[in-house]
C-alpha positions as CSV (number, residue, x, y, z in Angstrom):
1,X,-65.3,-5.3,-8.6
2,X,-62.6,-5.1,-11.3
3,X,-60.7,-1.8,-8.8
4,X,-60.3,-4.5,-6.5
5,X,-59.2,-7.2,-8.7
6,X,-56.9,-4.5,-10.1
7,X,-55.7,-3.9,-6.5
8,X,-55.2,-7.8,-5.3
9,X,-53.1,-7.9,-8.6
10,X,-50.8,-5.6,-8.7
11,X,-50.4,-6.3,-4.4
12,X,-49.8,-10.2,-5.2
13,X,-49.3,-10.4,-8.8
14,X,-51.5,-13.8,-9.3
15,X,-55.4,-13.7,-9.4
16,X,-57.2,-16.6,-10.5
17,X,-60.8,-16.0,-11.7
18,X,-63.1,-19.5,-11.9
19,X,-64.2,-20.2,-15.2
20,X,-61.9,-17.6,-16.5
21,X,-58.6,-18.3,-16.1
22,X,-55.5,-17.1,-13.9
23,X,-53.6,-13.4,-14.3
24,X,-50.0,-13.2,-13.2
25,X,-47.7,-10.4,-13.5
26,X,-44.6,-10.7,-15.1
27,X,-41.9,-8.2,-13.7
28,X,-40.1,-6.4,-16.4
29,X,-37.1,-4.2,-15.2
30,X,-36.5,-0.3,-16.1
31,X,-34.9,0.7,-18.9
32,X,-33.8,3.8,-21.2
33,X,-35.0,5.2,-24.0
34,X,-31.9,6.5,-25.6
35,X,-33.7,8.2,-28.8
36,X,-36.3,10.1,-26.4
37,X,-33.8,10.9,-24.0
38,X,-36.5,9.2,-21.3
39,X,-36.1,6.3,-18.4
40,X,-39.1,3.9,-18.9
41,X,-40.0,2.6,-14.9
42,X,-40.1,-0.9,-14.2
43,X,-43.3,-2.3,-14.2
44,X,-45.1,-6.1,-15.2
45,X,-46.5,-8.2,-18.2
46,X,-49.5,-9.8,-17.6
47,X,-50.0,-13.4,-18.2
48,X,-52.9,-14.9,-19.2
49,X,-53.8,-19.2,-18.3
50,X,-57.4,-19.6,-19.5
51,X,-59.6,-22.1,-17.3
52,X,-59.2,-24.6,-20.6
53,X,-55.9,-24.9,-20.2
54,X,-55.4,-25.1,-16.6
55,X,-56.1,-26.6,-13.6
56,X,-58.1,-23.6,-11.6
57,X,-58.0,-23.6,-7.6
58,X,-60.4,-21.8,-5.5
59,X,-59.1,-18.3,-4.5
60,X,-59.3,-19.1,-1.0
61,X,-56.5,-16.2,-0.2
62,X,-58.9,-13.6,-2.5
63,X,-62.0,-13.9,-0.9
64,X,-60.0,-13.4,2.7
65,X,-58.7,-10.5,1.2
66,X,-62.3,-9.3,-0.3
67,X,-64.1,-9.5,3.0
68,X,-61.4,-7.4,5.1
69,X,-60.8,-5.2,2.0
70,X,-64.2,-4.7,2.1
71,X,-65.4,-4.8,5.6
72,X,-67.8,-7.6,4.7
73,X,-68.3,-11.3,6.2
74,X,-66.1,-14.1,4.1
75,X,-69.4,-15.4,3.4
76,X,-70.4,-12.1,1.0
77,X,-67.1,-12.0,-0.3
78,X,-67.6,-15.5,-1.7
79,X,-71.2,-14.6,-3.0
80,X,-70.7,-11.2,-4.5
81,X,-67.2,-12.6,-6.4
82,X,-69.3,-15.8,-7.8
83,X,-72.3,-13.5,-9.1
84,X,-69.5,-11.2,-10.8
85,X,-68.1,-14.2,-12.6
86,X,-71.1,-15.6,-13.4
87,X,-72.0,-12.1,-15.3
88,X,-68.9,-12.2,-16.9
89,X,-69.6,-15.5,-18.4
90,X,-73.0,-14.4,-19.5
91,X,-71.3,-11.2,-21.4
92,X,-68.7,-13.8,-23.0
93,X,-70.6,-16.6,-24.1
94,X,-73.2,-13.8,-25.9
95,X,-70.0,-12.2,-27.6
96,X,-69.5,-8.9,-25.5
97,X,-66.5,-7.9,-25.1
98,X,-65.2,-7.0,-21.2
99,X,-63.2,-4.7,-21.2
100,X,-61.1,-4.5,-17.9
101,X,-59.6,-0.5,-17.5
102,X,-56.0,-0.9,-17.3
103,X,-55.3,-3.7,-17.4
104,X,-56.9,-5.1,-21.1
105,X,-59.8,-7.4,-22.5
106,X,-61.4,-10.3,-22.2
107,X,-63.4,-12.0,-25.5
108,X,-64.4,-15.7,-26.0
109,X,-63.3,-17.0,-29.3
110,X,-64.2,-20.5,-30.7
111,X,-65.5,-21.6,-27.0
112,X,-62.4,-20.1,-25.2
113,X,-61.6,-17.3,-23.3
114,X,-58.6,-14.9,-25.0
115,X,-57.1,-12.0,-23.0
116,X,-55.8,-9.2,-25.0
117,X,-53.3,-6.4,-22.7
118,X,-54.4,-3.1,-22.7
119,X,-50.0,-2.1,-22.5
120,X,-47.2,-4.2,-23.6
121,X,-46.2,-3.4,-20.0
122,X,-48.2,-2.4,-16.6
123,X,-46.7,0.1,-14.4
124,X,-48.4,2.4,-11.5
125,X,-45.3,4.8,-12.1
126,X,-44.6,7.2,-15.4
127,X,-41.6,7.6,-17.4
128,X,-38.6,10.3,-16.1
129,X,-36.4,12.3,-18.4
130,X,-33.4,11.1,-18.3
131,X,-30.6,12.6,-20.1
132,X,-27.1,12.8,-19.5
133,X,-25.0,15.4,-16.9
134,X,-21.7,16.5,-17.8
135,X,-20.0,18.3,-15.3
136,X,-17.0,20.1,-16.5
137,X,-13.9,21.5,-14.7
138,X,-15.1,19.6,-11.8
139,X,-11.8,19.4,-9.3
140,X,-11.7,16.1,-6.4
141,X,-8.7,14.1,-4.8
142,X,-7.1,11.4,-6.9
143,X,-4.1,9.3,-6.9
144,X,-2.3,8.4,-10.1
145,X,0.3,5.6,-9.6
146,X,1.6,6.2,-5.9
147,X,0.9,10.0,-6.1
148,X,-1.4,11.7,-4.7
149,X,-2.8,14.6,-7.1
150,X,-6.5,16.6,-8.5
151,X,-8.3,16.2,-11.5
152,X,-6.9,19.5,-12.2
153,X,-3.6,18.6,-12.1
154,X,-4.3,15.9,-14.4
155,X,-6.0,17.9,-16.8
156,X,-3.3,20.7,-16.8
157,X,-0.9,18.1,-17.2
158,X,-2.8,16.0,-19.7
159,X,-2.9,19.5,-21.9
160,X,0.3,20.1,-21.4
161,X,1.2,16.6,-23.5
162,X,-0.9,17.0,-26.0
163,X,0.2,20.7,-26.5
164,X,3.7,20.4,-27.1
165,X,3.8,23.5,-29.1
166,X,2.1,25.6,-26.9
167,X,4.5,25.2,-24.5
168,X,7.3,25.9,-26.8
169,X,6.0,29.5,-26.7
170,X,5.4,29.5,-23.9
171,X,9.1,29.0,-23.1
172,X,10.2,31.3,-25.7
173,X,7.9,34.1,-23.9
174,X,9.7,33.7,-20.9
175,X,12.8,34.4,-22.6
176,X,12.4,37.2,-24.4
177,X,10.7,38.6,-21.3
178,X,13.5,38.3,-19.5
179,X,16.2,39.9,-22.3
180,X,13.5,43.1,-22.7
181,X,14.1,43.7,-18.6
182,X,17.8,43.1,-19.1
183,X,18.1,45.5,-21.5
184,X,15.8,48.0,-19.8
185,X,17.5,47.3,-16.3
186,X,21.2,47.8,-18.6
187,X,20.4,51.1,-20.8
188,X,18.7,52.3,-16.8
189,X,22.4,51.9,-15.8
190,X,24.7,53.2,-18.4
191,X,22.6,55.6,-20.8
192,X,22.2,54.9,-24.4
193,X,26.0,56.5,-25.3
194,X,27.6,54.6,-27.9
195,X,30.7,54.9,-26.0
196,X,29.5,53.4,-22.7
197,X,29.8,50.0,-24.6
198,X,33.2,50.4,-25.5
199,X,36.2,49.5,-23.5
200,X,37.3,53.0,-21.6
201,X,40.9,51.7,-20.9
202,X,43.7,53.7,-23.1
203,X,45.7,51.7,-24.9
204,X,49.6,51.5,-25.1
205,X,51.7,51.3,-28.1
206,X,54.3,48.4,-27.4
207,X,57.7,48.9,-29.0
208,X,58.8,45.5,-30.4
209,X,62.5,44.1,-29.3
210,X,65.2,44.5,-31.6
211,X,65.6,41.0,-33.5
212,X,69.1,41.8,-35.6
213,X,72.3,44.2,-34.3
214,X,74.7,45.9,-36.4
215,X,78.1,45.0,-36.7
C-alpha cells in the first residue's frame, strides 16, 4: 500500500490518511552546489498535519484513484485503505515505529502522531555536475556603439590598449625593416665603393674679382 501512497503523493502532492494526519509536498526549486561543483534538482519538502491538530476529510479523490489504480471496485478500495490504517494505528499505539521507504517515519509520542522525513528534500531525479564552460577565442557578430565588428576585433583591439609597449616595437620593427631593404636595394645599385657616395662632379677654382687698382 505505501508504493501507492507514494505514487498518489508525489502525482497530487496532498494525501490525507484518517487518524493519521495529512502529507503535502512542499516544492523546493533547483539549486547549485558551488563547493561540489554539482546542480541539486528541484524536488519537495513534506509536510506533516497530524489528525490532532487538524480537521481530517474523507479522501474521496484517493479511493477513486485506488480502485482505477488498482483495477478494483470503489467499494475495495475503501475497505483495503481502512484495514491498512487501522494496522497502522495498532503498530503506533504499541510503540512500533513505521517506517515509510522514501519518504520517512511515523512514531506516536505522548498520544500523538510525529512524522520524521527520511530527506530534508524529496526528489524522483538525481543531482548533475555542473561546472562551468569557458570557451576561449570564440569569434560571433557584435556591434559596439553604431559599428558593426567580431569579438575578435574587439579582443585584438582590446590588447592593443592595454599593450601600448608592444606596439611601440612593433612600430620600431617596421622601421628598421624597411632601412635594412633600403640599404640592400642601395649597395644592389651602386656597389660598396667609397667613392660612389661622393659627389663625381669636378670642381672649379673661381678667381676672385679685383677689389683695389693701382694708380
Amino acid at each position: 500500500m505505501f508504493d501507492a501512497l507514494t505514487r498518489y503523493l508525489f502525482e497530487y502532492k496532498r494525501l490525507t490518511i484518517p487518524q493519521i494526519g495529512v502529507f503535502e509536498l512542499k516544492s523546493a526549486g533547483a539549486n547549485a552546489n558551488r563547493a561540489e561543483q554539482t546542480l541539486l534538482p528541484p524536488g519537495w519538502s513534506v509536510v506533516f498535519i497530524a489528525a490532532s491538530d487538524a480537521v481530517i476529510e474523507e479522501p474521496d479523490a484517493f479511493y477513486n484513484w485506488l480502485a482505477q489504480n488498482q483495477h478494483i471496485s470503489r467499494e475495495q478500495a475503501v475497505a483495503d485503505f481502512e484495514s491498512f490504517v487501522q494496522a497502522m494505528n495498532e503498530k503506533l499505539d504499541s510503540g512500533e515505529k513505521i517506517s515509510w521507504n522514501g519518504v520517512g517515519q511515523l512514531v506516536k509520542e505522548e498520544g500523538k502522531v510525529v512524522f520524521i522525513a527520511e530527506q530534508e528534500k524529496l526528489s524522483p531525479f538525481t543531482q548533475v555536475t555542473a561546472r562551468k564552460v569557458i570557451r576561449k577565442n570564440t569569434n560571433f557578430a557584435t556591434i559596439v556603439g553604431d559599428r558593426e565588428t567580431t569579438s575578435a576585433e574587439m579582443r585584438e583591439e582590446l590588447f592593443q590598449r592595454q599593450n601600448p609597449t608592444r606596439n611601440r616595437n612593433r612600430a620600431l620593427w617596421i622601421l628598421f625593416t624597411v632601412a635594412v631593404i633600403a640599404a640592400a636595394w642601395y649597395f644592389s645599385q651602386y656597389g660598396c665603393n667609397p667613392q660612389g657616395t661622393g659627389n663625381k662632379q669636378k670642381a672649379k677654382a673661381t678667381v676672385p674679382a679685383e677689389t683695389y687698382s693701382i694708380q
